[in-house]
N, C-alpha and C positions, 0 to 999 in steps of 0.2 A: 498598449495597456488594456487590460481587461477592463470591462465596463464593470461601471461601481452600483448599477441598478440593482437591490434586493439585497444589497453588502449590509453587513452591520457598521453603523456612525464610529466604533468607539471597541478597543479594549473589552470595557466589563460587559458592553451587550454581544462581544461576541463571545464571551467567556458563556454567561446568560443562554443563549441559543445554541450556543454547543452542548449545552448542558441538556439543555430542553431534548437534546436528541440523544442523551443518555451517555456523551461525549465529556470525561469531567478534563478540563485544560486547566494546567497551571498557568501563571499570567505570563512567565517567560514565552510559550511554547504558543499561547494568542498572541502578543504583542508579534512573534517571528509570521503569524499565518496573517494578521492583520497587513502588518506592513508587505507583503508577501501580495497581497489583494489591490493592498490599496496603490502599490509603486508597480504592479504588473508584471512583477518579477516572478519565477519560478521559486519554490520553496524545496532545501535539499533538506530532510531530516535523515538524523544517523541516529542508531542507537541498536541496543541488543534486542533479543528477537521477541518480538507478542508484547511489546512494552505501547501498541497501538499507531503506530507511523502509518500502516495500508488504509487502518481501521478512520484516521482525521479524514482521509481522503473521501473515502466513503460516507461520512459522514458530513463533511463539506457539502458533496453534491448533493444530498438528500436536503439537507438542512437550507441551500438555496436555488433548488429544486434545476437544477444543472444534469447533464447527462454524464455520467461518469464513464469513459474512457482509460481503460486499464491496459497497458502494455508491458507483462512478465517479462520480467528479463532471464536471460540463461547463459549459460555458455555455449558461444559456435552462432548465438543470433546476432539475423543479419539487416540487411536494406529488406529482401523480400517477404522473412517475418514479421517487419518491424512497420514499413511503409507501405509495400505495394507489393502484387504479382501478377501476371497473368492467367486468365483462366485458360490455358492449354489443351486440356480435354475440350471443350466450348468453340475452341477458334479451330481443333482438329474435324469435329463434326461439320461446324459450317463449312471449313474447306472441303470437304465432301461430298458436302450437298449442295455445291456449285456443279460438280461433277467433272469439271476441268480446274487448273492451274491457270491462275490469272493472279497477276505480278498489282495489276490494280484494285485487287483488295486488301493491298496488305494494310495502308493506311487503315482503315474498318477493323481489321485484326487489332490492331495497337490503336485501339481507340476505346472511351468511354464503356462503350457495351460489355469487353473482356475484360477490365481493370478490374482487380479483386482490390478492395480498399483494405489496408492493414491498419492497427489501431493510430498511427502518428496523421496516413494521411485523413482518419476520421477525425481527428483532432484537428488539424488544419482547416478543413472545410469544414467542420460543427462552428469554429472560433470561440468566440465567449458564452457560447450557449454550451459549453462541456467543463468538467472537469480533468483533464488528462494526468492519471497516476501513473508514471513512469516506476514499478516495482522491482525492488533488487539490483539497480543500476547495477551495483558492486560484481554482480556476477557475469555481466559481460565484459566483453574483450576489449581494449585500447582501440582498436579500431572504431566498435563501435561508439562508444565514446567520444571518440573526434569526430565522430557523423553527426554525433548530437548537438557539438557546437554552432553547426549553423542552425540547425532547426531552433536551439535557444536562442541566436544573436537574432535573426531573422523572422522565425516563424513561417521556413518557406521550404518547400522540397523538391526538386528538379527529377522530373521522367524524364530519358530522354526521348522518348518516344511522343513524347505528350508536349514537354514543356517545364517553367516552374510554374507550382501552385504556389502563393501566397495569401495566407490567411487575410480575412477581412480586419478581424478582430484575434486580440490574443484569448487563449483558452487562459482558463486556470492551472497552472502545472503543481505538483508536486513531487518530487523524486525521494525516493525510498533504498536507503543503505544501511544492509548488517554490519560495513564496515570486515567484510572479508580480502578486502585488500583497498588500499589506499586509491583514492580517485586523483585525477588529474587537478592542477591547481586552475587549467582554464576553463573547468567542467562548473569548479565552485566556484570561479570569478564569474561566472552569469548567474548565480545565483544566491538567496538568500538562505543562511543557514542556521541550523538549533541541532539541540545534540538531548533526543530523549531516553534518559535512565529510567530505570524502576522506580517508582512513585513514593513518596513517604507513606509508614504503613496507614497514617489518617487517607491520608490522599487514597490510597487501594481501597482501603474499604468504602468509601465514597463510589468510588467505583464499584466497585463489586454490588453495592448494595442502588445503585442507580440501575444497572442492568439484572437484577434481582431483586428486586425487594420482596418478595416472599418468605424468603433465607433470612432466619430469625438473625440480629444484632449478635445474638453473643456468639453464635456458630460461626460468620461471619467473618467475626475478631477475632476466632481462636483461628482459622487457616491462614489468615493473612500472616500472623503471628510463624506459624509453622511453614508458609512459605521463607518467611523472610529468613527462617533459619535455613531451612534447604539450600537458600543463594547463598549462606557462609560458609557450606559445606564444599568439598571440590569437585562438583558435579561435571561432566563433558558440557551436559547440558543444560545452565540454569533458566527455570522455570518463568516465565513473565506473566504479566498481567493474565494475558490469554489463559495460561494453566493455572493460575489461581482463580477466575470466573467456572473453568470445567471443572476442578475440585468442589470448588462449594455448591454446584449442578449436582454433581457425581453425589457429595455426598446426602444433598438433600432427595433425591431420586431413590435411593437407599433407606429414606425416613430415620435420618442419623439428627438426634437433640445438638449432638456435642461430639467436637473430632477426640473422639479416644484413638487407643491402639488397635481393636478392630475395626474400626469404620476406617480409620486410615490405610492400615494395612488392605481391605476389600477396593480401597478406590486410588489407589497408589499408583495407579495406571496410567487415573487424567494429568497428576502432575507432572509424572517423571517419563522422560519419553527414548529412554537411553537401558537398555541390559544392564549396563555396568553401573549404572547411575539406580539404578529399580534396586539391585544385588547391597548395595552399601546405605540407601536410603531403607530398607527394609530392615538391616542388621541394627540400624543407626534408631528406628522408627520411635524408642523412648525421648533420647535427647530431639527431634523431630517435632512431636507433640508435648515436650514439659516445657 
């Protein structure tokens, strides 16, 4: 279990100091990170994109001054991007600079000195002093995925060159899913889960106006307003949190009072991030902004 030292007691003080960090949480999505903290569990969120899942993590660590441990996921990653590699080049010079072939340096080769540390086994040996963001699970492979099971049931990863490492302490985990394909059900039986949507439009602007507050109230209230149509529309790509924060940026960098048809049309960029999605948001841009 991760240590409870610097944890918030409660629900509404960690709703409170999330907030303080410009973090606004519904209580759903605290009570999942609370219990999450306090049972030592990793936390899996899902939801659609820029709706802030990377951004808890981040904020997490800041807000209980932890080291954040981020590991991108992709497709094709593997144990050596993920955990460990050796440094190659490093053990090729040394053996060089022996000047001869000697069978009894290999041990020294595959040891401490050459091991490149990938973000998991940084998480491992940091323990409870990190937060490890495991991002976009969704987009690696079934394999990888079954790797992860033991590093969740355990907290341990096997060199074989080395040995297992076993963590002192468990880190903080959070795993991060667009939900581009379905995860395994013994990936979500280690873990605790919450499922974050796009925000009620009080709730966005809340947000918006917590990481802005510059950005006058009514300008504010008319993008969120005008976001919230663009998600009813049949975008490839609909727009989240994140692209409504860069809109109301855009357009107040612009020195725009009020989202009309030109100021939207000039910054129609931040929101929409798709050709085909820019082409029908442009022709659309009255119903958009009324």
């Amino acid at each position: 279990m991760a240590s409870l030292e610097g944890l918030p007691a409660g629900v509404p003080q960690l709703i409170d100091e999330l907030r303080a960090e410009n973090y606004i949480a519904d209580r759903g999505l605290a009570t999942a990170l609370f219990l999450g903290l306090t049972l030592g569990k990793p936390l899996l969120l899902e939801g659609e994109v820029g709706v802030g899942k990377t951004e808890l993590a981040r904020t997490l660590a800041r807000m209980t001054g932890r080291q954040l441990i981020r590991l991108q996921c992709y497709e094709g990653i593997d144990i050596h991007h993920a955990v460990y590699e050796w440094d190659y080049a490093r053990q090729m010079l040394y053996v060089k600079s022996l000047g001869a072939s000697d069978d009894s340096v290999e041990d020294e080769l595959f040891g401490p000195r050459f091991l490149i540390e990938r973000p998991l086994l940084q998480a491992v040996r940091a323990g409870d002093s990190c937060v490890l963001l495991i991002d976009e699970i969704d987009r690696a492979d079934d394999e990888f995925e079954a790797f992860l099971l033991e590093l969740l049931g355990d907290f341990q990863v096997t060199i074989p060159e080395i040995g297992t490492i076993e963590a002192e302490s468990r880190p903080v985990v959070i795993l991060t899913s667009n939900r581009t394909r379905e995860l395994h059900d013994a990936l979500k039986r280690r873990c605790l889960y919450t499922w974050i949507g796009f925000p009620e439009p009080e709730r966005e602007i809340d947000i918006v106006r917590s990481r802005l507050p510059e950005v006058s109230e009514s300008l504010t209230i008319q993008v969120v307003a005008a976001v919230n149509r663009l998600r009813e529309m049949e975008l490839e790509k609909t727009p989240g949190v994140a692209e409504t924060i860069d809109w109301t940026q855009g357009l107040e960098a612009i020195g725009a009072q009020a989202l009309d048809e030109q100021s939207a049309l000039d910054t129609l960029g931040t929101i929409v991030k798709d050709r085909d999605d820019l082409e029908f948001a442009t022709r659309s841009i009255q119903d958009v902004i009324s």
